[in-house]
C-alpha angles and dihedrals in degrees: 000000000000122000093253092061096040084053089054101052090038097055131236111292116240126195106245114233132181110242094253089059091043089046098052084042098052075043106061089028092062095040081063098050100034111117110256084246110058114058098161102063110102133189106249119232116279119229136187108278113178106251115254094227136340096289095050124098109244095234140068129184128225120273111273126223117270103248120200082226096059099243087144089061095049087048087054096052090047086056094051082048104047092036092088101042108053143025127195104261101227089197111137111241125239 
């Protein structure tokens, strides 16, 4: 079996986060994107979501308000983008 194929059956591996850190990170990733005119959109929180199947991140956000100047689309595209790199971390903290 090559590595390719043994990646695919295992998943893609996310970093785990608690939901504080995902959220900072969504945060400062979306105030880079957000069109100048629009200050008022924000990311919603994200929370813990079962994955669908073994390839999916295991969280989802709130949907977020549809904005004239298209900040729910840029909040969209940041999801696609931060789904396969990191997963909630549903560790219980000490």
């Amino acid at each position: 079996m090559n590595t390719l194929h043994i990646a695919h059956m295992q998943g893609p591996l996310r970093q785990p986060l608690p939901a504080a850190q995902l959220y900072a990170i969504l945060d400062r990733e979306f105030k880079k994107r957000r069109p100048l005119q629009c200050r008022s959109c924000t990311v919603p929180l994200p929370y813990y979501q079962s994955p669908a199947d073994d390839v999916s991140a295991n969280w989802f956000i709130g949907t977020p308000h549809h904005c004239e100047y298209g900040c729910h689309l840029v909040i969209a595209e940041l999801l696609v983008q931060l789904w396969t790199r990191y997963d909630l971390d549903r560790t219980p903290m000490k």
